[in-house]
C-alpha positions as CSV (number, residue, x, y, z in Angstrom):
1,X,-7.5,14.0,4.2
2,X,-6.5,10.5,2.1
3,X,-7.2,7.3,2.8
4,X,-3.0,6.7,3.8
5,X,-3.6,9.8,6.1
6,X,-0.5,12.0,4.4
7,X,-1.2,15.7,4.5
8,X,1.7,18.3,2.7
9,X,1.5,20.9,5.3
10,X,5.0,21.3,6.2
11,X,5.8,25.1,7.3
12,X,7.7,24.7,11.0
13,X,10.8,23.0,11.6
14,X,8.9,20.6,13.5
15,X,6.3,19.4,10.9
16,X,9.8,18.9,8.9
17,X,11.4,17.2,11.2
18,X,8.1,14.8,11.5
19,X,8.6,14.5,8.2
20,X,12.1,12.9,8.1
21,X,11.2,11.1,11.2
22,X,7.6,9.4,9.3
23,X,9.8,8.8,6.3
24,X,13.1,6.7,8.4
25,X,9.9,4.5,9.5
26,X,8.3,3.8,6.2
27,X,12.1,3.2,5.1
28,X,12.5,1.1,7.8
29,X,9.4,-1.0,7.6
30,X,10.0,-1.6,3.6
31,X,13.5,-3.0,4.4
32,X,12.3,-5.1,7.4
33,X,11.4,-8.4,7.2
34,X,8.1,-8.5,7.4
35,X,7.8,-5.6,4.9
36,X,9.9,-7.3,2.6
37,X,7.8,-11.0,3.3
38,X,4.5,-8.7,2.1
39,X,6.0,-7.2,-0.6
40,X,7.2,-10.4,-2.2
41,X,3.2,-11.7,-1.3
42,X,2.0,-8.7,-3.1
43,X,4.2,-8.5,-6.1
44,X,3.2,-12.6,-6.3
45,X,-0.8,-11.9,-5.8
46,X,-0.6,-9.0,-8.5
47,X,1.4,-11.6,-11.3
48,X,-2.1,-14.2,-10.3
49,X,-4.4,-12.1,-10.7
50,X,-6.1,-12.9,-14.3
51,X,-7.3,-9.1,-15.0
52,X,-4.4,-6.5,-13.9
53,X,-6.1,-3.7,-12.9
54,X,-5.9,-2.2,-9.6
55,X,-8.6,0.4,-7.8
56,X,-8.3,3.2,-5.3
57,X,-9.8,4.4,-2.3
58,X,-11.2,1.1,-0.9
59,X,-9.9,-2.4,-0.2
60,X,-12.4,-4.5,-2.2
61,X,-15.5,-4.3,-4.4
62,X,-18.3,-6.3,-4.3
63,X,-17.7,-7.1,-7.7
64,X,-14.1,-8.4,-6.9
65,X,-11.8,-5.5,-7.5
66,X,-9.1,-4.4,-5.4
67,X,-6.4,-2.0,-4.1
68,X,-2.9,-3.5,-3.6
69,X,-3.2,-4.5,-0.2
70,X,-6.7,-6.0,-0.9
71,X,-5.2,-8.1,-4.0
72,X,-3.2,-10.1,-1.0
73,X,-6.2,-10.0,1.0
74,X,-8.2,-11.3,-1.4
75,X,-5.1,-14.1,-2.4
76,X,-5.1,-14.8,1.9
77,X,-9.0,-15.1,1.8
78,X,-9.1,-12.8,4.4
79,X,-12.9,-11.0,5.0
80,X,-12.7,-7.8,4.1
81,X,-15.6,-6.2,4.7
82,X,-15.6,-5.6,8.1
83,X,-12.1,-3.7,8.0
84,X,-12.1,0.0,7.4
85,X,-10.0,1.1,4.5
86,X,-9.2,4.2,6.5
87,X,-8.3,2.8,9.5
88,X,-4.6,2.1,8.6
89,X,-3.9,0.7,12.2
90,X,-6.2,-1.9,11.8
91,X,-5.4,-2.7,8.1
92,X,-2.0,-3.2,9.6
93,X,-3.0,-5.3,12.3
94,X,-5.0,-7.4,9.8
95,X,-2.2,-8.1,7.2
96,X,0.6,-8.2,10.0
97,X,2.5,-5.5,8.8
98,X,3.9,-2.1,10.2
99,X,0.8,0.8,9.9
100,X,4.0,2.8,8.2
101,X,4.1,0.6,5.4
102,X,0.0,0.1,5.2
103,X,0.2,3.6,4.6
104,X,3.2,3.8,2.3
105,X,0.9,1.6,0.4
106,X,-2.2,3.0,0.5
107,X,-0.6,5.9,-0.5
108,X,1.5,4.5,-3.6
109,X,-2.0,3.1,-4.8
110,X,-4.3,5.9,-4.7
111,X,-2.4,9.0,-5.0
112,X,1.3,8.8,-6.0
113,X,0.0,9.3,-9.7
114,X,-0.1,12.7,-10.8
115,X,-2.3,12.6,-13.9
116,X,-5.4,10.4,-14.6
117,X,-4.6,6.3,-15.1
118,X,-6.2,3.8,-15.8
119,X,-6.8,0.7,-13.5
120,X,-4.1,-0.8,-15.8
121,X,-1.7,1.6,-15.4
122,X,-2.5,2.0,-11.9
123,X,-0.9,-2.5,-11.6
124,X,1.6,-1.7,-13.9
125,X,2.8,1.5,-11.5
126,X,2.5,-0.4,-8.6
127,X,4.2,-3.5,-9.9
128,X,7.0,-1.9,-10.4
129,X,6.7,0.1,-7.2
130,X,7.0,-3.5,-5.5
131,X,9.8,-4.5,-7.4
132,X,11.7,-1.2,-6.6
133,X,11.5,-1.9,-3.1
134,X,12.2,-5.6,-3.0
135,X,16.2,-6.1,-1.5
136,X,18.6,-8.7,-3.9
137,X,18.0,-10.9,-0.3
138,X,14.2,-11.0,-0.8
């Protein structure tokens, strides 16, 4: 299992239809207003940050690197080490935002690559992932 929980096992009608259900929500909570208020923080927290490079599988390093959501952590000066990068709930929570679109990200930052990138290429994907999914009102 990933860090954004998603699992491809998707044989009965019913595991489809959770599907298409799990996908109106992320949809939903991308569109919303609060999705669209931290996607407009994150796409601004990724143009400050002076080395574009983006990790996976945990919210911050020690050293100062982070995923996407912990670039706006990081830009809030929220603590992060007491929050579970696993725990989407609670990541949620934390950066007031629907546990759908926690995961969404989560998801877009560590595995929607199919080959190997770089931390570079890993911003530069998800830059544009937040500019794809900004609305003309936001």
């Amino acid at each position: 299992m990933s860090r954004s929980g998603y699992a491809d096992d998707f044989e009965t009608a019913e595991e489809q239809w959770a599907l298409i259900r799990w996908r109106g929500a992320v949809n939903a909570a991308i569109r919303g207003k609060r999705g669209q208020a931290f996607l407009r923080e994150l796409g601004e927290a990724m143009d400050a940050m002076p080395v574009k490079e983006l990790i996976a599988d945990e919210l911050a390093t020690a050293s100062g690197e982070h995923c996407a959501i912990g670039v706006v952590g990081a830009a809030r000066g929220t603590d992060m080490r007491d929050l579970d990068p696993e725990d989407a709930p609670s990541v949620a929570m934390a950066f007031g935002i629907a546990p759908a679109l926690a995961k969404e990200v989560v998801f877009m930052n560590d595995e929607a690559a199919w080959w190997a990138e770089t931390p570079a290429q890993r911003w530069q994907r998800m830059r544009n992932w937040v500019s794809e999914n900004l609305t003309n009102a936001a």
